[in-house]
KEVOTOR-878106 format. One record per residue (C-alpha): residue number from 0; residue in one letter; x, y, z negated. Coordinates in steps of 0.25 Angstrom, whole numbers, plus 5000, padded with zeros to 4 digits. Example, Ala and Ser with C-alpha at 12.3 -4.5 7.8 and 13.67 -1.06 7.14 Angstrom:
{atom 0, "A", {5049, 4982, 4969}},
{atom 1, "S", {5055, 4996, 4971}},
//
This chain:
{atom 0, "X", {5122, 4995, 4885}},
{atom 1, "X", {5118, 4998, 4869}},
{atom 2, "X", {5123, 4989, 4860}},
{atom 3, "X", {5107, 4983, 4857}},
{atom 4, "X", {5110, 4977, 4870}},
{atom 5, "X", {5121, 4969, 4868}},
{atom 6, "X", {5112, 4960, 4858}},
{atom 7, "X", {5096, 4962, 4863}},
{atom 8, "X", {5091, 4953, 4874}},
{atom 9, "X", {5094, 4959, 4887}},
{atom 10, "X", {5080, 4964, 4896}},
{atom 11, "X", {5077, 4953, 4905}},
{atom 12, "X", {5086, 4955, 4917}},
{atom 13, "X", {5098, 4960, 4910}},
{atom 14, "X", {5111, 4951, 4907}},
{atom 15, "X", {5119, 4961, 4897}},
{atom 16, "X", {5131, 4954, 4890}},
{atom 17, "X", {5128, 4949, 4877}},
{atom 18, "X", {5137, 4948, 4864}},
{atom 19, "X", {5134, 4937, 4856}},
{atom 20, "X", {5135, 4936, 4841}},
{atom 21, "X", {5135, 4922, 4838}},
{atom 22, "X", {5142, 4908, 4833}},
{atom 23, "X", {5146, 4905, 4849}},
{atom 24, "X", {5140, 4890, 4849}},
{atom 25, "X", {5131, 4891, 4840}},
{atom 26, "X", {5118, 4880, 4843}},
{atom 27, "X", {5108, 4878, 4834}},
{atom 28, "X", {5096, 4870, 4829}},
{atom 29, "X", {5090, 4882, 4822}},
{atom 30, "X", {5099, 4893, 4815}},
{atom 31, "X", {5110, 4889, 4804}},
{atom 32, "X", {5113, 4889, 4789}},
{atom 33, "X", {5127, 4889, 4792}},
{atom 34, "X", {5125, 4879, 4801}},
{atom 35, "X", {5120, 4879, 4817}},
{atom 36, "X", {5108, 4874, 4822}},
{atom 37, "X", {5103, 4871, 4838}},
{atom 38, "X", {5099, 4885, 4840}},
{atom 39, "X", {5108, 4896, 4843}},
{atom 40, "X", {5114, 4909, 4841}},
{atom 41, "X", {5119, 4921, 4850}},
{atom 42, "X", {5117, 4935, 4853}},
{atom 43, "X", {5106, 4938, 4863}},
{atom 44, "X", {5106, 4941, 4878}},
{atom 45, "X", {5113, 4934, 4892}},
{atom 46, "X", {5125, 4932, 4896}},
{atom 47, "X", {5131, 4941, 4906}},
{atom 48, "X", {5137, 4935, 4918}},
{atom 49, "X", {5151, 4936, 4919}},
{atom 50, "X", {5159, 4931, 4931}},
{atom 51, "X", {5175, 4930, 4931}},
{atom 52, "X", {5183, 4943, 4931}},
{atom 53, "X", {5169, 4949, 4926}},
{atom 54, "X", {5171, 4945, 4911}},
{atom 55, "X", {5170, 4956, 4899}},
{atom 56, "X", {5173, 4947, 4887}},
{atom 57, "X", {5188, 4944, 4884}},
{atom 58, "X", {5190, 4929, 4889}},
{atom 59, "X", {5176, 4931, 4898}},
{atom 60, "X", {5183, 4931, 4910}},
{atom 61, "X", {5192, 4918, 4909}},
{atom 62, "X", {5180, 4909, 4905}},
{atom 63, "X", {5172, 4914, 4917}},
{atom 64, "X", {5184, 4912, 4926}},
{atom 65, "X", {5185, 4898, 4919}},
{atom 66, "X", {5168, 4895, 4922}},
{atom 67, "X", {5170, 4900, 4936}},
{atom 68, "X", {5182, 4891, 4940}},
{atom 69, "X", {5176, 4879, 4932}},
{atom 70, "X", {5165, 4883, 4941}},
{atom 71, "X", {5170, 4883, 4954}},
{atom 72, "X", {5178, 4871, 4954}},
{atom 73, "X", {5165, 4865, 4949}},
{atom 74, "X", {5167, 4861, 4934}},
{atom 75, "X", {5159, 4867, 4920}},
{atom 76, "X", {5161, 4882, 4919}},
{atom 77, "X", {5156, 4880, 4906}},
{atom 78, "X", {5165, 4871, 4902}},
{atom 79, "X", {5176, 4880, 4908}},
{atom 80, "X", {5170, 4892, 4900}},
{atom 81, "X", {5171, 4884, 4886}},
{atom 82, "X", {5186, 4881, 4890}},
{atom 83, "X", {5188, 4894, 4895}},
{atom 84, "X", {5183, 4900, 4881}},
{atom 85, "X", {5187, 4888, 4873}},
{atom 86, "X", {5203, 4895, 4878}},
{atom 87, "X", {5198, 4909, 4875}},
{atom 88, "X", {5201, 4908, 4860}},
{atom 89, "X", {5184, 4916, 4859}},
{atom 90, "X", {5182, 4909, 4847}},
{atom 91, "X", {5168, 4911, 4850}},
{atom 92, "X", {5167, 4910, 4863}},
{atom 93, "X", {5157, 4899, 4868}},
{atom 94, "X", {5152, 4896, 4882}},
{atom 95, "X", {5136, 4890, 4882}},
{atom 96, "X", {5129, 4883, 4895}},
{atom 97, "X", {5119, 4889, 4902}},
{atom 98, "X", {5108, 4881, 4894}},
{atom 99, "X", {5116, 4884, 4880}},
{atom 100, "X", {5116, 4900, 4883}},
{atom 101, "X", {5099, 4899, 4887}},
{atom 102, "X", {5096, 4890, 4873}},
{atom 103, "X", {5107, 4899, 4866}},
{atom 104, "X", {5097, 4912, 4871}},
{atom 105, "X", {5084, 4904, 4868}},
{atom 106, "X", {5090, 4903, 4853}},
{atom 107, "X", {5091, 4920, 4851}},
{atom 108, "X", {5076, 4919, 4855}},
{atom 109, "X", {5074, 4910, 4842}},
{atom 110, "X", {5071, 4896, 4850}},
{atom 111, "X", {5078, 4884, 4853}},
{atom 112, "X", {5077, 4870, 4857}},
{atom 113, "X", {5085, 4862, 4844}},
{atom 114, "X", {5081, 4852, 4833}},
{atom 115, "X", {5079, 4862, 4823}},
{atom 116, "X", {5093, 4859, 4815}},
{atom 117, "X", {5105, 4867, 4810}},
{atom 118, "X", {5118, 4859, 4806}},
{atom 119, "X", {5130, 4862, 4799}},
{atom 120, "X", {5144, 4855, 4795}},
{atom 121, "X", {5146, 4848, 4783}},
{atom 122, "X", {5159, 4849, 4777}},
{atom 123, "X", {5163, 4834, 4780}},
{atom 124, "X", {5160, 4837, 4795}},
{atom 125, "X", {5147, 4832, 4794}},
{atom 126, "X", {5134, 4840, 4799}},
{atom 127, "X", {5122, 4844, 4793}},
{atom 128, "X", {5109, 4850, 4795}},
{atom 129, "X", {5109, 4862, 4790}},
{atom 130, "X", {5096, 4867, 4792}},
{atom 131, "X", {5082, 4861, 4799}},
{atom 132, "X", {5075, 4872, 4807}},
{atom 133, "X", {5060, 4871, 4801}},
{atom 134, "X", {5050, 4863, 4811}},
{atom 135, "X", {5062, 4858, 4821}},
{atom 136, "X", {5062, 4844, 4824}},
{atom 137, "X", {5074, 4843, 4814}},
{atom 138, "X", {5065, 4846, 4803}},
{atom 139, "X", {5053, 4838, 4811}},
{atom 140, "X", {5063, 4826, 4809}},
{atom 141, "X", {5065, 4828, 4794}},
{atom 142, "X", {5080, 4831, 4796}},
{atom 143, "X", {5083, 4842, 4783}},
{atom 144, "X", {5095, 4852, 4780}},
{atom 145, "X", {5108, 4843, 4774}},
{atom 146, "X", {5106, 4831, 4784}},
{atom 147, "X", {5118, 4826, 4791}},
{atom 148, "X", {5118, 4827, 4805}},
{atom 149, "X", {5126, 4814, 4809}},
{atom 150, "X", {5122, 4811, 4823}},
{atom 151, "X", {5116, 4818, 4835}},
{atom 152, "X", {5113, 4808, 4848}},
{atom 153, "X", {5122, 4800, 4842}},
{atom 154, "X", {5134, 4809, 4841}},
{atom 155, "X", {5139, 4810, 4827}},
{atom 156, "X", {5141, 4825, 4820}},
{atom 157, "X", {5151, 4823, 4811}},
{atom 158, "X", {5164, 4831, 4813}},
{atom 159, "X", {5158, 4838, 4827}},
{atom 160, "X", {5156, 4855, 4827}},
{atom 161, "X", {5142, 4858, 4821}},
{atom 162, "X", {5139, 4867, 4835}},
{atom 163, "X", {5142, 4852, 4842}},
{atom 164, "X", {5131, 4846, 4833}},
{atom 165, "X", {5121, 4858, 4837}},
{atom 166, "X", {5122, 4855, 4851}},
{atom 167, "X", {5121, 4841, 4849}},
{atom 168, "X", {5107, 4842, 4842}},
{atom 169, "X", {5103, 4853, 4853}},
{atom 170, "X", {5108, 4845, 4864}},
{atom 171, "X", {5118, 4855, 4870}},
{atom 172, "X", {5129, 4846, 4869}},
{atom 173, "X", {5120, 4835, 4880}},
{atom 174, "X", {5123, 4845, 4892}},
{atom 175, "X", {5121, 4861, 4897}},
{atom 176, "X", {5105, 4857, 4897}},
{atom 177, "X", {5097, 4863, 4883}},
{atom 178, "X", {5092, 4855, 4875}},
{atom 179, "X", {5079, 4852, 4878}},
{atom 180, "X", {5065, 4853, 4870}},
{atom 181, "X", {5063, 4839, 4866}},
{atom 182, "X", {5076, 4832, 4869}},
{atom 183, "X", {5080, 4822, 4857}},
{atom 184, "X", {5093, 4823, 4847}},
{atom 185, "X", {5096, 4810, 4839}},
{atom 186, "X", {5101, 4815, 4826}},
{atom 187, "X", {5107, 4806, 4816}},
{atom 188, "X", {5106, 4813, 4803}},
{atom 189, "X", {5108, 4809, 4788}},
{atom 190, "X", {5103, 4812, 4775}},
{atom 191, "X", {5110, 4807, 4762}},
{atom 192, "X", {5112, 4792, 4764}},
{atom 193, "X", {5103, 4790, 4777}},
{atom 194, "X", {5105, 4791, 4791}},
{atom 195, "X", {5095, 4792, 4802}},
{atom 196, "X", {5090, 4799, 4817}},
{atom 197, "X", {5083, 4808, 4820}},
{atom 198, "X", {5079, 4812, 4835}},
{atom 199, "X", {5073, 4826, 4835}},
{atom 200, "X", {5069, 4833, 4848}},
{atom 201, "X", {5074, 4846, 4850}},
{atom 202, "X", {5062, 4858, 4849}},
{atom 203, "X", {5063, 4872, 4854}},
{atom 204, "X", {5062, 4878, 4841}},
{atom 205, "X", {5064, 4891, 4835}},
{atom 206, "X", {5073, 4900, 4827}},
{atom 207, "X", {5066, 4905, 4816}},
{atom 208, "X", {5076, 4915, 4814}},
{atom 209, "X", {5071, 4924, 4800}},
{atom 210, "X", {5064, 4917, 4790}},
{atom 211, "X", {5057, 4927, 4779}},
{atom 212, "X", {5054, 4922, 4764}},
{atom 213, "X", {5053, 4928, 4749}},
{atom 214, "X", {5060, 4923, 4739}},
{atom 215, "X", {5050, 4921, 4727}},
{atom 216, "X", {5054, 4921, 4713}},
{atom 217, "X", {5069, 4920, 4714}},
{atom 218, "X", {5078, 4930, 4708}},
{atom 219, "X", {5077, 4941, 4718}},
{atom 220, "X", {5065, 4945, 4723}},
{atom 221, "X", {5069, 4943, 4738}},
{atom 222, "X", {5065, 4940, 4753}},
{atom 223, "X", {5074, 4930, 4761}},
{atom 224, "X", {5077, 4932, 4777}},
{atom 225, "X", {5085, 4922, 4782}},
{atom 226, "X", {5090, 4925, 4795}},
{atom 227, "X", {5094, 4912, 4802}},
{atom 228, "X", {5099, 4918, 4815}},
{atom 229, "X", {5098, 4932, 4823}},
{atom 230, "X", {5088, 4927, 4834}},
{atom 231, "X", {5080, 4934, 4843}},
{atom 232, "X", {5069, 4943, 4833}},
{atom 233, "X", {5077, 4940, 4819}},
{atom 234, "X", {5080, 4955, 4818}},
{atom 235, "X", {5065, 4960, 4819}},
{atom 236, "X", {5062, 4947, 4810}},
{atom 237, "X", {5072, 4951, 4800}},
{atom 238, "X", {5068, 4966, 4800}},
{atom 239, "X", {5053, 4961, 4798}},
{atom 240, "X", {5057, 4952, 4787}},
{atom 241, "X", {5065, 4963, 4779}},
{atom 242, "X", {5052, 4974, 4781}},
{atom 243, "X", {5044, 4964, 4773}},
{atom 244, "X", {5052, 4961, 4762}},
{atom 245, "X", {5045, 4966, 4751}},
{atom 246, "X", {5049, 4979, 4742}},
{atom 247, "X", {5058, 4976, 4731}},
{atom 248, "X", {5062, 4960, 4736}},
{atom 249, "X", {5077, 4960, 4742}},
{atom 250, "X", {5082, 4952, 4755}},
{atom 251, "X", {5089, 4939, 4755}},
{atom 252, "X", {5094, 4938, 4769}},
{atom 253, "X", {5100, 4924, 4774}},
{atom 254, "X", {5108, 4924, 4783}},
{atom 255, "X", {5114, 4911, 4781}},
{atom 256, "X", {5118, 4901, 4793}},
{atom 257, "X", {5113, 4912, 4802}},
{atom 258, "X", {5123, 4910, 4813}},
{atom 259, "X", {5121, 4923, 4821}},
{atom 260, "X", {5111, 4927, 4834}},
{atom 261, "X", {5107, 4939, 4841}},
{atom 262, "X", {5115, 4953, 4835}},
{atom 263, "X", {5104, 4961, 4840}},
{atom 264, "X", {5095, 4952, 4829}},
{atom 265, "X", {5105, 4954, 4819}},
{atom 266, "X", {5107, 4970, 4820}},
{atom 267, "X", {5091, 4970, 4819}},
{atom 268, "X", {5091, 4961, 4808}},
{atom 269, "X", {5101, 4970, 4801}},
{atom 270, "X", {5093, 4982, 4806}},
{atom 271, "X", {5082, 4977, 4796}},
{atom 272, "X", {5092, 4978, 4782}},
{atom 273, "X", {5098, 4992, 4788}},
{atom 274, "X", {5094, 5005, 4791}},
{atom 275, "X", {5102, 5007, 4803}},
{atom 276, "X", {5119, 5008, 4803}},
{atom 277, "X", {5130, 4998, 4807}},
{atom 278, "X", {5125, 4983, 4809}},
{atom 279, "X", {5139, 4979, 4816}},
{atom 280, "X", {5150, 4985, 4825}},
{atom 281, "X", {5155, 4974, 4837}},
{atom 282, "X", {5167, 4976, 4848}},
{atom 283, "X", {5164, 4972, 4861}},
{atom 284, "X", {5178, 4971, 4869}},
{atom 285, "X", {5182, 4982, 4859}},
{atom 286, "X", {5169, 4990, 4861}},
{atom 287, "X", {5163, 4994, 4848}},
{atom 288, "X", {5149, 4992, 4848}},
{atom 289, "X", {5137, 4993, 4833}},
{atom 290, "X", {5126, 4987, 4829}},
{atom 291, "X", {5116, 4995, 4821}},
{atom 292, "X", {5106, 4992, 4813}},
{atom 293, "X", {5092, 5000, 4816}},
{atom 294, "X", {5085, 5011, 4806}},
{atom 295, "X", {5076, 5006, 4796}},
{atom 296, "X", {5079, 4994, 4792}},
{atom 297, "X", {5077, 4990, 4775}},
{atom 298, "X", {5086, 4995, 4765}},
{atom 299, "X", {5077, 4994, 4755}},
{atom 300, "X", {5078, 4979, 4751}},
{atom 301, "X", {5090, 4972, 4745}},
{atom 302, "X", {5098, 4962, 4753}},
{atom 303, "X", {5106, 4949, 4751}},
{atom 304, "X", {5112, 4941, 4764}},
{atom 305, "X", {5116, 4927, 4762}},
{atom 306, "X", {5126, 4922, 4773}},
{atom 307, "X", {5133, 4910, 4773}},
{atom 308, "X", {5144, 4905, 4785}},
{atom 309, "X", {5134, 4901, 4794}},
{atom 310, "X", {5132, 4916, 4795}},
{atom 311, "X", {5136, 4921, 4808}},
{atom 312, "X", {5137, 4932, 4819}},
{atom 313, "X", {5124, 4941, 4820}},
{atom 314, "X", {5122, 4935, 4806}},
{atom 315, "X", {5134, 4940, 4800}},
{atom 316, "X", {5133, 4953, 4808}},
{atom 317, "X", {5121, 4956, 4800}},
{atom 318, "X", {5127, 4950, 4787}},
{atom 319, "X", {5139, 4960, 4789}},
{atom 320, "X", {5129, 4972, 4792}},
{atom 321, "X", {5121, 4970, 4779}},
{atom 322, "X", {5133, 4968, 4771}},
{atom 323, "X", {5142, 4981, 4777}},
{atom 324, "X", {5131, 4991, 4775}},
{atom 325, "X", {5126, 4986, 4761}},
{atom 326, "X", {5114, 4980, 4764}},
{atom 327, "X", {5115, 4966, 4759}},
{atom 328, "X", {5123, 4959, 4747}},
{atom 329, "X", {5129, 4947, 4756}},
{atom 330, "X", {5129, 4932, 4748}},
{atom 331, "X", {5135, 4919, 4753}},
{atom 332, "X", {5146, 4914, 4760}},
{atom 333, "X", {5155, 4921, 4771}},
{atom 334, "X", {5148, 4923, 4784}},
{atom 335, "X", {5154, 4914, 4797}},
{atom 336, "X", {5161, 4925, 4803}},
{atom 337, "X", {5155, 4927, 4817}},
{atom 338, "X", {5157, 4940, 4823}},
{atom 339, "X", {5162, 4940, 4836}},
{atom 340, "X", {5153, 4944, 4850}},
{atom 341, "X", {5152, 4936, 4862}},
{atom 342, "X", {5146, 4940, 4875}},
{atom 343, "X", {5139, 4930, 4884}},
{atom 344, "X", {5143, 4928, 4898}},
{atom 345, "X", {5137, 4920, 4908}},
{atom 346, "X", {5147, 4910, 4917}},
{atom 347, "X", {5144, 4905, 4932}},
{atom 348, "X", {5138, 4891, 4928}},
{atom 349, "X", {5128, 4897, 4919}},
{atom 350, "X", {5134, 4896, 4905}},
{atom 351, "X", {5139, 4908, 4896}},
{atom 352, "X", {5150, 4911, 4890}},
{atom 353, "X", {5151, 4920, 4877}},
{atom 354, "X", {5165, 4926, 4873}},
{atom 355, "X", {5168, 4934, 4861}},
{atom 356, "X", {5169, 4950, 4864}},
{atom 357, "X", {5169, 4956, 4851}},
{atom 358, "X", {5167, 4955, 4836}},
{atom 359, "X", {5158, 4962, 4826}},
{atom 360, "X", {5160, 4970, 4813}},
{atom 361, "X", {5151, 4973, 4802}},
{atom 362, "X", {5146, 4988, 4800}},
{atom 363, "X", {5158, 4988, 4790}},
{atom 364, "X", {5169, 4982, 4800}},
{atom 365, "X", {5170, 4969, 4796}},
{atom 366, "X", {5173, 4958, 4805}},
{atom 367, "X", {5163, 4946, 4807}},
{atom 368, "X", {5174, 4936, 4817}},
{atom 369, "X", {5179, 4926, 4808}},
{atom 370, "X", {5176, 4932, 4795}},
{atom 371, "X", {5162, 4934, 4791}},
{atom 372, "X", {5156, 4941, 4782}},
{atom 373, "X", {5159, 4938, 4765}},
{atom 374, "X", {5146, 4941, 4757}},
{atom 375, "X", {5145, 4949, 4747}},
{atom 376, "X", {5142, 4936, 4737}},
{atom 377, "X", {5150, 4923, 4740}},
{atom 378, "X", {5139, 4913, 4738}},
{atom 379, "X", {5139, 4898, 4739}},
{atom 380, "X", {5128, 4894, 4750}},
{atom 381, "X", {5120, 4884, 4741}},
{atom 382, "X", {5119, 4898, 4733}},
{atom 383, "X", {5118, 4910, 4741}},
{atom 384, "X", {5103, 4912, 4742}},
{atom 385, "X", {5103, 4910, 4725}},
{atom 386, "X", {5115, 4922, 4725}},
{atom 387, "X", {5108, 4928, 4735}},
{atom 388, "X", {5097, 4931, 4727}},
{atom 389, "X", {5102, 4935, 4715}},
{atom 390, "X", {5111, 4946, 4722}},
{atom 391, "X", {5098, 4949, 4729}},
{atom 392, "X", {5091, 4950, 4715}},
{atom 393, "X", {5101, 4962, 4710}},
{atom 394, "X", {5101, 4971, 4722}},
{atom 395, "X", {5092, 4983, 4722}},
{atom 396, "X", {5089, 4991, 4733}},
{atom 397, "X", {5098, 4993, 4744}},
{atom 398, "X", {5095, 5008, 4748}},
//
């Protein structure tokens, strides 16, 4: 199998094992801006299925063992599989239900059934939205970035994990069943000194992934693409959105709150700032395996990335390759430090399990896992895009 495989959607009839690249957990109500939101991330394709004593990634084999005993004596083998990974130490390790793992896939096509916000933690343990997806029911409902999320159904959200929330507004955390198109949310949110509900119906809505616009009259003559995750067609949009950028104007490229996707998207998307050479080197059971970029891709304009710690996986692998080979002046805060692989398999009720295999390296070596990536310019987030420009503003050509 060549690497491409690894990451593109298997040809109907094909159940290739698939490394993810991902925040494992990670649900979403659109895409993030350091924050998550009821869509979700991961690296494309289907699990394989992989019965005990048949297990290829290290720990693979004891939670299948564990979801096969569960099952025969008739209890959860999901609920075995968490506990079985839960003792693995994978630190991002996850196991997803059947219905998860299908909205999890329908998310890399760019759709999924949600409210149409992100959210994010406060300092004090509080949680906020962080973003409102544009035409979602969240927006329809008047709620805006900066409001406190202080109830959902009646649950309060202070001092619980901001993924809990997520699957709270979804509805993941009802039961195995997806959410479904219409369902209802109470949401008790507060802006200021008031309190109020809102009950939104959740929508299947979608990822508008790449977002094109030119920055008139500031002090760099500048196109911003801000990538807010890597889902199914972001690479061809990006490469698109970089051939019209118009001679002499430089790139502003936002990769803030992006928290990861598809690789495959994210190679191609580096594809469009490179002209050809390393994209990333990742060990699979102590196989080595590379990315490359493809030939042709614009070297001509100027580029500045803005990253923040929201950050994440494919994002940071693309962050890491711009960097490495000089292509792009990195400004904001250090990256989230995602870089490990997982590969999916499926277990005998249904569910999949996804266990860290590997790891990956920028083209210069530099481990992603637990670091991240420092930019170039240390700015404050209220400041990057300010910074970013007047970085942007004293860069000539690249070539």
């Amino acid at each position: 199998m060549s690497d491409p495989d690894l990451f593109d959607r298997p040809r109907r009839g094909r159940r290739p094992a698939v490394l993810t690249l991902v925040f494992a957990g990670v649900l979403a109500a659109g895409a993030a801006t350091g924050a998550w939101s009821d869509a979700r991330d991961h690296d494309e394709g289907k699990p394989t299925t992989s019965p005990a004593g048949s297990a290829k990634a290290p720990g693979q084999r004891e939670v299948a063992e564990a979801a096969a005993r569960a099952m025969a004596d008739g209890k959860s083998p999901t609920e075995a599989a968490r506990r079985a990974v839960s003792r693995s130490g994978d630190r991002w390790g996850a196991v997803y239900s059947g219905s998860e793992y299908a909205e999890f896939e329908q998310a890399l096509d760019g759709e999924y059934t949600g409210v149409g916000l992100w959210a994010r933690g406060g300092g004090d343990g509080h949680i906020e939205v962080a973003q409102v997806q544009s035409g979602g029911p969240a927006e329809r409902a008047g709620i805006r970035k900066g409001d406190r999320l202080i109830s959902i159904d009646g649950r309060r959200t202070d001092g619980l994990p901001v993924t809990e929330v997520v699957a709270l507004l979804r509805g993941d955390a009802q039961g195995d069943d997806a959410p479904a198109v219409g369902s209802s949310v109470d949401v008790g949110l507060r802006r200021g000194p008031y309190d109020w509900h809102e009950t939104l119906h959740r929508a299947l809505l979608s990822t508008d992934s790449v977002t094109v616009r030119r920055l008139a009259g500031r002090s760099a003559d500048a196109v911003l693409i801000k990538i807010t995750s890597f889902t199914k067609g972001t690479g061809a949009q990006v490469r698109d959105a970089v051939r019209h950028v118009p001679e002499g104007a430089g790139i502003l490229l936002d990769l803030r709150g992006n928290s990861g996707g598809l690789v495959a998207e994210a190679t191609e998307a580096a594809s469009a700032f490179l002209d050809g050479g390393l994209v990333a080197t990742y060990d699979i059971q102590g196989e080595q395996h590379a990315l490359h970029a493809a030939r042709g891709g614009d070297t001509r304009h100027p580029v500045v990335a803005m990253v923040d710690g929201g950050t994440m996986s494919a994002a940071e692998l693309l962050t890491g390759a711009l960097q490495d080979r000089g292509r792009a002046v990195v400004v904001g805060t250090r990256t989230f430090g995602k870089g490990s692989v997982q590969m999916p398999s499926r277990l005998p009720d249904g569910s999949v399990a996804e266990l860290t295999v590997g790891h990956y390296r920028t083209p210069a070596g530099h481990s992603l896992d637990g670091r991240g990536i420092t930019p170039d310019l240390e700015a404050a987030d209220t400041d990057v895009q300010k910074q970013a420009e007047t970085v942007l503003g004293g860069l000539g050509d690249p070539s």
